[in-house]
TORKOL-4160 file (C-alpha; in steps of 0.2 Angstrom, whole numbers, padded with zeros to 4 digits, m for minus):
342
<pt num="1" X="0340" Y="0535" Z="0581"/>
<pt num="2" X="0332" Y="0534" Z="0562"/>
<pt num="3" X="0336" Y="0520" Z="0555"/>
<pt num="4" X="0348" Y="0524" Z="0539"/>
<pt num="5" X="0338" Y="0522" Z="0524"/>
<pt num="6" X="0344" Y="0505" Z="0513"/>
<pt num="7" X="0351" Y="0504" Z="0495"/>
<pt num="8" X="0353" Y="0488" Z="0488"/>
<pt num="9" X="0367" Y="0490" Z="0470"/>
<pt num="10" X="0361" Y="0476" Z="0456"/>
<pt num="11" X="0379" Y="0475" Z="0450"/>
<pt num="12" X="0397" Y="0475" Z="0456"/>
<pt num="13" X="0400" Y="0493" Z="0453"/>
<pt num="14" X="0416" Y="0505" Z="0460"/>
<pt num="15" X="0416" Y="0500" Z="0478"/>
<pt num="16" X="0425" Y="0521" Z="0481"/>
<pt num="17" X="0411" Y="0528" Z="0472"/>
<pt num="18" X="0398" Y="0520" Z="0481"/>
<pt num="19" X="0407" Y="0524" Z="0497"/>
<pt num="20" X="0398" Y="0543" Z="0496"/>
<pt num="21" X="0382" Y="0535" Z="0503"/>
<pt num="22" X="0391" Y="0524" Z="0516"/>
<pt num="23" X="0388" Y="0542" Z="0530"/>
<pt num="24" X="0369" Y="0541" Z="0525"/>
<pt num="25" X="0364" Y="0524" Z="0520"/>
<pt num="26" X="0365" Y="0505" Z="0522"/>
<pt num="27" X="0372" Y="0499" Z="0507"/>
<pt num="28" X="0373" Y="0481" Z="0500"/>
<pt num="29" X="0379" Y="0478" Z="0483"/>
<pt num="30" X="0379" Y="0461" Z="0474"/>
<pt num="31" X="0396" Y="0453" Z="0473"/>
<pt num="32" X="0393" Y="0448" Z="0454"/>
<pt num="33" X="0385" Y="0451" Z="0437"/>
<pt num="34" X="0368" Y="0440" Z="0435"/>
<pt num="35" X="0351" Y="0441" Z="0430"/>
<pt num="36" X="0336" Y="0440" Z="0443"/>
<pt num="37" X="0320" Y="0433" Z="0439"/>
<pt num="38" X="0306" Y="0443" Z="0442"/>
<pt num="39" X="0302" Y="0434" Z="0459"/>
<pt num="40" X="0321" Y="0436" Z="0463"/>
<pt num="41" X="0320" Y="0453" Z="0461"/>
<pt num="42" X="0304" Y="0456" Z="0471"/>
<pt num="43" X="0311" Y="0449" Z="0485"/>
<pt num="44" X="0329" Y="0461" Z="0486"/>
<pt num="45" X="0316" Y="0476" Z="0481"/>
<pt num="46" X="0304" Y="0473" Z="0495"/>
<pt num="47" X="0321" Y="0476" Z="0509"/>
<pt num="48" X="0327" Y="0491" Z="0499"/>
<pt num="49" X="0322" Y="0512" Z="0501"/>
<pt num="50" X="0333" Y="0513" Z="0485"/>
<pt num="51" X="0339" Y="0503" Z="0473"/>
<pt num="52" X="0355" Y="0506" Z="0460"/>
<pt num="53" X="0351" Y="0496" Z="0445"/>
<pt num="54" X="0355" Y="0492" Z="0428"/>
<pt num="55" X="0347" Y="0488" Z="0410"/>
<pt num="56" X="0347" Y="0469" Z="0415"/>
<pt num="57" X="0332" Y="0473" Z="0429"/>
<pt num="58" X="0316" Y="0476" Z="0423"/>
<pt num="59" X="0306" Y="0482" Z="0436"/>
<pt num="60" X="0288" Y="0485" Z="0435"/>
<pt num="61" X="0271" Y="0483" Z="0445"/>
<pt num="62" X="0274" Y="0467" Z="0448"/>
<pt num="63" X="0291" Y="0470" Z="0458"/>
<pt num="64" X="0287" Y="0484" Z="0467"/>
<pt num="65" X="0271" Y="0475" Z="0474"/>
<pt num="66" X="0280" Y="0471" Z="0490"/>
<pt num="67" X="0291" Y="0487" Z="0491"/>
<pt num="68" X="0282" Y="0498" Z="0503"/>
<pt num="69" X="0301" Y="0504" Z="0510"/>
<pt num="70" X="0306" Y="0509" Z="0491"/>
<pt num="71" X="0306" Y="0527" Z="0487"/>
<pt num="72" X="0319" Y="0525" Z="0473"/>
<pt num="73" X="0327" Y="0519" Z="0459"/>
<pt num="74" X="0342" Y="0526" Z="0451"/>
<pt num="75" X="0345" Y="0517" Z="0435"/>
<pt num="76" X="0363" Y="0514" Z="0428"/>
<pt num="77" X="0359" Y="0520" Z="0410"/>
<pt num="78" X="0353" Y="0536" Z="0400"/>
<pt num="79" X="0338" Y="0525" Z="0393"/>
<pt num="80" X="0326" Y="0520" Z="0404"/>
<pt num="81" X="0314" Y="0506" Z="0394"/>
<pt num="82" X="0317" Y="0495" Z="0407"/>
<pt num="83" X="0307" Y="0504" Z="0421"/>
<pt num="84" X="0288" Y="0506" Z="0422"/>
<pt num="85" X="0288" Y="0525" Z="0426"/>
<pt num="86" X="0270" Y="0525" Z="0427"/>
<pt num="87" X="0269" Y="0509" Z="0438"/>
<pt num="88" X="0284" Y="0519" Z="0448"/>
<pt num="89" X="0276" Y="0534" Z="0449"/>
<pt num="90" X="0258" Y="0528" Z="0455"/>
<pt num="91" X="0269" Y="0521" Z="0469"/>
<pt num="92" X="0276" Y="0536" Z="0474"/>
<pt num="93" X="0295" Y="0529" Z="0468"/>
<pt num="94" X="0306" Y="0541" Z="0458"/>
<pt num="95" X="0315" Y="0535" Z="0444"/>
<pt num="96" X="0331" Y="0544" Z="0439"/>
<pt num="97" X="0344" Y="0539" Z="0425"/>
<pt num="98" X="0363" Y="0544" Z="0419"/>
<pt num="99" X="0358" Y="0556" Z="0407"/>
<pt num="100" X="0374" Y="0567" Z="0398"/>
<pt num="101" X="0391" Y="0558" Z="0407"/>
<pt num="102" X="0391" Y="0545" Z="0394"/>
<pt num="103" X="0387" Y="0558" Z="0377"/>
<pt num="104" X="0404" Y="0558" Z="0371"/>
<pt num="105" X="0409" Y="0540" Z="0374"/>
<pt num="106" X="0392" Y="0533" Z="0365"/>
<pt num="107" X="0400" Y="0544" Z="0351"/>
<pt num="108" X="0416" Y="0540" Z="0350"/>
<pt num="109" X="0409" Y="0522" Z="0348"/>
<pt num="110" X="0394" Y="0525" Z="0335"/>
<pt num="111" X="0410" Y="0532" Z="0324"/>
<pt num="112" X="0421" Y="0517" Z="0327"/>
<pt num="113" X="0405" Y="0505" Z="0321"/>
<pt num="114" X="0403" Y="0516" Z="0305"/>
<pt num="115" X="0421" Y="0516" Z="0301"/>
<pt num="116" X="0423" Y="0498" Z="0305"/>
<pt num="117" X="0408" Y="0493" Z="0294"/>
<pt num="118" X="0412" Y="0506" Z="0281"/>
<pt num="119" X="0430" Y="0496" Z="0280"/>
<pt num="120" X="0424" Y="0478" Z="0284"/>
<pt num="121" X="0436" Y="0477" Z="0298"/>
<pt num="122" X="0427" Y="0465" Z="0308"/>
<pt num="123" X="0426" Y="0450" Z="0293"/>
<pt num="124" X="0443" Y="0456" Z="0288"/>
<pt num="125" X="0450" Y="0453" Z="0305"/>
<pt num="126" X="0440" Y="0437" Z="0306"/>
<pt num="127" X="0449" Y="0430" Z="0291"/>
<pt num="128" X="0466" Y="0434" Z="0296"/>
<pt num="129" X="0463" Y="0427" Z="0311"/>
<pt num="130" X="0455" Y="0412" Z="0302"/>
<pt num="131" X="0474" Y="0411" Z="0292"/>
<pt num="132" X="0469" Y="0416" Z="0276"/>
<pt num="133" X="0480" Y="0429" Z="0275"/>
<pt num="134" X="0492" Y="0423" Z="0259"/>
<pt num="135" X="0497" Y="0438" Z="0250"/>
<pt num="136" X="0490" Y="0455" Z="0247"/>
<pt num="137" X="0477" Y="0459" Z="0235"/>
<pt num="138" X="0476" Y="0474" Z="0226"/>
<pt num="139" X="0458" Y="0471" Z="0224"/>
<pt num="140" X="0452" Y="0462" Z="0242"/>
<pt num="141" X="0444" Y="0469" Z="0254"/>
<pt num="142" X="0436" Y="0486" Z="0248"/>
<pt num="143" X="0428" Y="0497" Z="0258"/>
<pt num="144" X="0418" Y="0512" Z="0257"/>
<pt num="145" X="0425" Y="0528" Z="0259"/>
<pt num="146" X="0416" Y="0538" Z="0274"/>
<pt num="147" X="0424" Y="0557" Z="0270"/>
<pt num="148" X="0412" Y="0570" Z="0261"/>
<pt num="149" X="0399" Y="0558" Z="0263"/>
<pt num="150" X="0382" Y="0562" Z="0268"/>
<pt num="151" X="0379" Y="0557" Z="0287"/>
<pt num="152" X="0360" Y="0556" Z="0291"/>
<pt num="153" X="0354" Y="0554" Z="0310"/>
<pt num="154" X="0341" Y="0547" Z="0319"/>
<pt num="155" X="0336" Y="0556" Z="0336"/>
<pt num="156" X="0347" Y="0571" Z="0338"/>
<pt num="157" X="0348" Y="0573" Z="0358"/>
<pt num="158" X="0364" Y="0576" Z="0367"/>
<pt num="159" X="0370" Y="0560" Z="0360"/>
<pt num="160" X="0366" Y="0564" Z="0342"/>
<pt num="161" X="0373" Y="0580" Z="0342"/>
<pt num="162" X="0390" Y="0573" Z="0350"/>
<pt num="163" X="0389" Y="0562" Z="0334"/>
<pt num="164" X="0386" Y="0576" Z="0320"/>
<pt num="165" X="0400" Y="0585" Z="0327"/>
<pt num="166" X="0413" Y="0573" Z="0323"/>
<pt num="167" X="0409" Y="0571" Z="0305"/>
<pt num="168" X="0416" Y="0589" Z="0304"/>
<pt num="169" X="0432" Y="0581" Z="0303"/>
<pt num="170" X="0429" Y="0570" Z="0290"/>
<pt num="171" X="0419" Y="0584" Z="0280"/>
<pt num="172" X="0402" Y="0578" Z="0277"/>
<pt num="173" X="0386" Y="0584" Z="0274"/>
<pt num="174" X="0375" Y="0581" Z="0292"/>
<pt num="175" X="0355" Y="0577" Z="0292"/>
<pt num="176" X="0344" Y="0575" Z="0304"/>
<pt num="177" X="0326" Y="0570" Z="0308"/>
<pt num="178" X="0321" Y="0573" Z="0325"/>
<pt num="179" X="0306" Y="0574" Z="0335"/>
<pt num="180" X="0308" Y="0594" Z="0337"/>
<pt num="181" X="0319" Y="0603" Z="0329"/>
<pt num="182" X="0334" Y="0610" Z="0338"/>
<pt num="183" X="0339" Y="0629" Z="0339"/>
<pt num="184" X="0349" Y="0635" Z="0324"/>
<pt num="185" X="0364" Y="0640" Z="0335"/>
<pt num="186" X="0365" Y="0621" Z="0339"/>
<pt num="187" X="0360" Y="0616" Z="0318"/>
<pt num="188" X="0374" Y="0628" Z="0315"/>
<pt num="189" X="0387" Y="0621" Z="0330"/>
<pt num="190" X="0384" Y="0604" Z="0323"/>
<pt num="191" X="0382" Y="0609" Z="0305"/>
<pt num="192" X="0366" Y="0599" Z="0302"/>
<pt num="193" X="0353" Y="0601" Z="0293"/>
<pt num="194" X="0334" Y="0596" Z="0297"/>
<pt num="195" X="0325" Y="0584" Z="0284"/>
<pt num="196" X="0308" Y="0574" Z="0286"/>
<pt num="197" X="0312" Y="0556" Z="0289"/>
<pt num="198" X="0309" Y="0549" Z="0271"/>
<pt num="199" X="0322" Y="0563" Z="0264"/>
<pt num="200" X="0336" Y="0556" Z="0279"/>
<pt num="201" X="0331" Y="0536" Z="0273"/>
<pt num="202" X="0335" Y="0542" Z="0254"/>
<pt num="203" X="0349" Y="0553" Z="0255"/>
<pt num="204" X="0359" Y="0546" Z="0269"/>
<pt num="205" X="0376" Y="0540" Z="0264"/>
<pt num="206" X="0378" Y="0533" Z="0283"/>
<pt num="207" X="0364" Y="0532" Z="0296"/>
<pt num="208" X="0368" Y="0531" Z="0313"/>
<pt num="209" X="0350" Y="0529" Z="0326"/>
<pt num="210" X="0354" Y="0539" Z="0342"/>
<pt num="211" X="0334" Y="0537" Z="0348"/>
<pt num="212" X="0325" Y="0530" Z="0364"/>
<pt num="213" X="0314" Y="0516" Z="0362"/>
<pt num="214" X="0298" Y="0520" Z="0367"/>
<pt num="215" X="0279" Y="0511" Z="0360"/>
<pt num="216" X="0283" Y="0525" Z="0346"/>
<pt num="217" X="0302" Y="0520" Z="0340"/>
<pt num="218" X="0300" Y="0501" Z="0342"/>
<pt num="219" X="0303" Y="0496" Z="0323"/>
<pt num="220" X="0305" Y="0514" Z="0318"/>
<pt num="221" X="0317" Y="0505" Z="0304"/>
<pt num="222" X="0309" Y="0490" Z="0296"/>
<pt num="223" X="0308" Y="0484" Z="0281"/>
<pt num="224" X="0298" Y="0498" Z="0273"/>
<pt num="225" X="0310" Y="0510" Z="0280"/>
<pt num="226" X="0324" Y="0500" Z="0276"/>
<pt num="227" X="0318" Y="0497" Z="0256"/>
<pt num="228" X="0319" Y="0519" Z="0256"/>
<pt num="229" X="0339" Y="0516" Z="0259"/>
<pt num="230" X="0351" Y="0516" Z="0245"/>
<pt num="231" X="0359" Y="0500" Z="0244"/>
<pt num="232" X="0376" Y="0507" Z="0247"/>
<pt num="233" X="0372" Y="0515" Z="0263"/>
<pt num="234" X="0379" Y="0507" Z="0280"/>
<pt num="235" X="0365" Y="0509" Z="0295"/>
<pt num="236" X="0372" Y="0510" Z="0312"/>
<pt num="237" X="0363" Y="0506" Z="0330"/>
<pt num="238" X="0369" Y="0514" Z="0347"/>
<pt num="239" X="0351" Y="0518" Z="0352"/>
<pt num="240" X="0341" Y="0502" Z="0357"/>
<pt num="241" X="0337" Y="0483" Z="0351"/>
<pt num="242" X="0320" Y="0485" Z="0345"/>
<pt num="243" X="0320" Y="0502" Z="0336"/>
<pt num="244" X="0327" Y="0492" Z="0323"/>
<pt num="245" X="0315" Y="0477" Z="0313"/>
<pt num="246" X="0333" Y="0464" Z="0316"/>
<pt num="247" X="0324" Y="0452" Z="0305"/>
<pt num="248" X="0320" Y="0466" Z="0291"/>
<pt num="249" X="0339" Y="0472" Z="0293"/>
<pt num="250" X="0346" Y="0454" Z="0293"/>
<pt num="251" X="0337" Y="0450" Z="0275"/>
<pt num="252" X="0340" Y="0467" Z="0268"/>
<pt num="253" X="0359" Y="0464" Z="0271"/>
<pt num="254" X="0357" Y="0447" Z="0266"/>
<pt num="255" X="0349" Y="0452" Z="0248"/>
<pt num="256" X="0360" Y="0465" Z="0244"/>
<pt num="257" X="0349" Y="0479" Z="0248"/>
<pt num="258" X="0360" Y="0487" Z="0261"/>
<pt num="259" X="0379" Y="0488" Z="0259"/>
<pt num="260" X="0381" Y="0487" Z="0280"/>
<pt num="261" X="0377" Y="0489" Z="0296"/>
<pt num="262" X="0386" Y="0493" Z="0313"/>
<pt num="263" X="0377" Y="0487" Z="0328"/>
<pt num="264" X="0379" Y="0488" Z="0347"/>
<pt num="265" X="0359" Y="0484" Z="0353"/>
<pt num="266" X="0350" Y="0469" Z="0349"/>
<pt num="267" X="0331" Y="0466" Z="0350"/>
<pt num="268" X="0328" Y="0449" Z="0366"/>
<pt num="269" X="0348" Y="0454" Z="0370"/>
<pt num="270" X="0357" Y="0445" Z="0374"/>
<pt num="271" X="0352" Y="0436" Z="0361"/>
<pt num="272" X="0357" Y="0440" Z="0343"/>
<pt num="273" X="0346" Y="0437" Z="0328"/>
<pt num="274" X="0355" Y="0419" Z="0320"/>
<pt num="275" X="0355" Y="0429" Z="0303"/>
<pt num="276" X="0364" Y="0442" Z="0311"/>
<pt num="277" X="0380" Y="0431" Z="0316"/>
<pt num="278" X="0377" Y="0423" Z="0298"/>
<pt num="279" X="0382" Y="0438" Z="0288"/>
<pt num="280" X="0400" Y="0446" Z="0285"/>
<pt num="281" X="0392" Y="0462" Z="0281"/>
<pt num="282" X="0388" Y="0468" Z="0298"/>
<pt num="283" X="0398" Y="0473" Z="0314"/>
<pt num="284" X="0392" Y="0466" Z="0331"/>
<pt num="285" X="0398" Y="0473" Z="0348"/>
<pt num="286" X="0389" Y="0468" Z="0365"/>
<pt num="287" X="0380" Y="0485" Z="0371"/>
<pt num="288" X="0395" Y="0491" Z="0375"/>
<pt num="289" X="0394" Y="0511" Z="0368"/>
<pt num="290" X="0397" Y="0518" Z="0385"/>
<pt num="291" X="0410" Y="0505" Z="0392"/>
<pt num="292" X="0425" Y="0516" Z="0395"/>
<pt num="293" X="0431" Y="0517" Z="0414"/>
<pt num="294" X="0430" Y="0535" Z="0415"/>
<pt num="295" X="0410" Y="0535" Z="0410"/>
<pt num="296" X="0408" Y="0520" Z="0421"/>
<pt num="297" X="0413" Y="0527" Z="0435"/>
<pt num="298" X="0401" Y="0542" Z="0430"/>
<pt num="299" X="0387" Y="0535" Z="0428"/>
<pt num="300" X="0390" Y="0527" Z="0444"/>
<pt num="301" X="0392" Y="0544" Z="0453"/>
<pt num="302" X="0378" Y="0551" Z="0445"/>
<pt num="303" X="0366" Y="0535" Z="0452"/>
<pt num="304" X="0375" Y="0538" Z="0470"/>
<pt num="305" X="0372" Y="0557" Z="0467"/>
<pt num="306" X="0353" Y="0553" Z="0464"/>
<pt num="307" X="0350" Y="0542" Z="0479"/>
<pt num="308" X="0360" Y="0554" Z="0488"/>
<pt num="309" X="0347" Y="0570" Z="0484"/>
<pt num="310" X="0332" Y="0561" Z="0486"/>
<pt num="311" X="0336" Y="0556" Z="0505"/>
<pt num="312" X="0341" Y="0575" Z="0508"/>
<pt num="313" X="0358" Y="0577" Z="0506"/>
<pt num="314" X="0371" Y="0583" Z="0493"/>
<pt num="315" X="0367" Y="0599" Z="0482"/>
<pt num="316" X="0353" Y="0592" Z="0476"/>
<pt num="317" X="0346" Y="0588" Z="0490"/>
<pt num="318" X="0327" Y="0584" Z="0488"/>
<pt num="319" X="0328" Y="0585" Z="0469"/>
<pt num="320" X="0339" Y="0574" Z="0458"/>
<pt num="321" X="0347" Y="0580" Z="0447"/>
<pt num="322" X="0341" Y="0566" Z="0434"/>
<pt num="323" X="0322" Y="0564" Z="0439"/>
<pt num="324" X="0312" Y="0556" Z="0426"/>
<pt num="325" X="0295" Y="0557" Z="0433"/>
<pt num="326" X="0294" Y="0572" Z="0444"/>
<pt num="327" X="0277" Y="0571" Z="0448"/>
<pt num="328" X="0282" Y="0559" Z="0462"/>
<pt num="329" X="0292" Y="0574" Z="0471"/>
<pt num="330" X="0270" Y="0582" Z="0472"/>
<pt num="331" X="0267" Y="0566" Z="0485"/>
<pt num="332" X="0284" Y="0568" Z="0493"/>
<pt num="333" X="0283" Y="0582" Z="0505"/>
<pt num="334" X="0296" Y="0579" Z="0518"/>
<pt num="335" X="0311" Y="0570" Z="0513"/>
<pt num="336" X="0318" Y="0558" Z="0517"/>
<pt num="337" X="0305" Y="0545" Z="0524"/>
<pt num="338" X="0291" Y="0549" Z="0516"/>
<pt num="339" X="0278" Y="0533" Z="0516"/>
<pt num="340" X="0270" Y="0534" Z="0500"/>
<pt num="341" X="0251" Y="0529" Z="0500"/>
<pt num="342" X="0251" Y="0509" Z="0490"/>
């Protein structure tokens, strides 16, 4: 009998969601959250056809080296900077993501920063909490009013365009600066309209970044970018630490220079830049944009779905549906123990 291909899951996940591979595959999963040094992760590749990881795991040439079994590695997240593809691909190792389950939760939650932001909720909360709370002021704690603003947005994929449609509701004026511009039935759906990037930094009333990171988009806002802003603006980040110059945003709130920020990614998260947690003015949250239950537990069924396809079985069965470098499926003609050549 062939023996069952094994997965090994980074994470403690949804043990019924991952009982869909149970028929097919061997599957160990680890009892709980932890970061792996490089080594450490190596060592639980080098066992594995298929791994289920998260954004914690950064897997690259080095931890692959030992790997000959691996074939894939289905990664618990939409973005993807924390996999080589090209080290991935040269191995013959498919790399697939959670791309479109977690659109509308990534949303909700680049709204809830804005507003939150816009109406200093998080330092309000922070001193009633703090018991300073005497009285009410008829002056304290003013915000900025968020209806028939202008909203301006950074990257307008699936999860952009969920953001743009929500500010229908609260009737403002959408723009958008994007790599390509979308079709006008989708301009139209979302009510957005395309502007170069220096007309999105000066006339954005709120910008939201809703862009991968890649070598292009590290520290697509820094300070020059950030100087273009009006100083009343609020900036929010539910894209990726590193897109954003935290230093450059930390001084420019600091200064006076930028009314507010909202942001959910850090660059070197966990850690937070120290001026960061200095200032009032901004809005922290720990990369938490896709943290409902129900998007979760899709994401996970999508990963299982992935592993699932490439070992032949399911409706996608030698194709998943979330391949991010389908070059590998050239090098793979049988499925579903295919030794690729290292």
């Amino acid at each position: 009998m062939t023996e069952r291909p094994r997965v090994w899951v980074s994470r403690p996940t949804y043990p019924d969601v991952l009982a869909r591979l149970q028929p097919y595959c061997e599957v160990g999963s680890e009892p709980a959250e932890r970061k792996f040094s490089a080594a450490e992760l190596a060592a639980r590749l080098a066992d594995c056809d298929a791994a289920i990881v998260g954004l914690k795991e950064r897997i690259g040439a080095a931890e692959i080296a030992g790997a000959r079994r691996l074939r894939i590695v289905a990664n618990l997240a939409v973005g993807h900077d924390n996999l080589d593809l090209a080290a991935l691909s040269a191995a013959g190792i498919a790399a697939t993501n959670t791309a479109d389950v977690l659109n509308e939760s990534v949303a909700d939650f680049a709204w809830a920063l804005l507003l939150g932001a816009a109406r200093r909720v998080g330092a309000a909360e922070r001193w009633l909490r703090a018991g300073h709370w005497q009285s009410t002021e008829f002056k304290a704690w003013l915000g900025m009013d968020v209806r028939g603003r202008t909203l301006g947005i950074l990257g307008m994929g699936r999860i952009g365009q969920a953001i743009a449609r929500r500010a229908r509701g609260f009737g403002m004026d959408v723009l958008y600066h994007n790599r390509t511009r979308l079709p006008v039935a989708v301009e139209h759906e979302c009510n957005a309209r395309a502007v170069d990037k220096s007309a999105l930094l000066r006339d954005s009333d709120f910008l939201v970044l809703a862009l991968p990171l890649t070598p292009q988009t590290r520290h697509a806002i820094g300070a020059a970018e950030l100087a273009c802003m009006k100083a009343q603006a609020v900036l929010v980040n539910v894209a990726r630490g590193g897109v954003v110059d935290d230093a450059a945003l930390a001084a420019a709130l600091r200064e006076g220079r930028l009314a507010a920020a909202g942001l959910d990614v850090f660059e070197g998260e966990p850690r937070v830049h120290a001026d960061l947690l200095a200032l009032d003015n901004v809005l922290l949250s720990p990369h938490i944009a896709s943290a409902t239950i129900g998007t979760r537990r899709a994401m996970t069924a999508v990963a299982v779905d992935n592993v699932l396809a490439w070992f032949g079985h399911g409706p996608h069965a030698g194709r998943p549906p979330n391949l991010l470098n389908p070059v590998v499926l050239a090098a793979a003609a049988t499925f579903p123990h295919q030794e690729p050549t290292r």
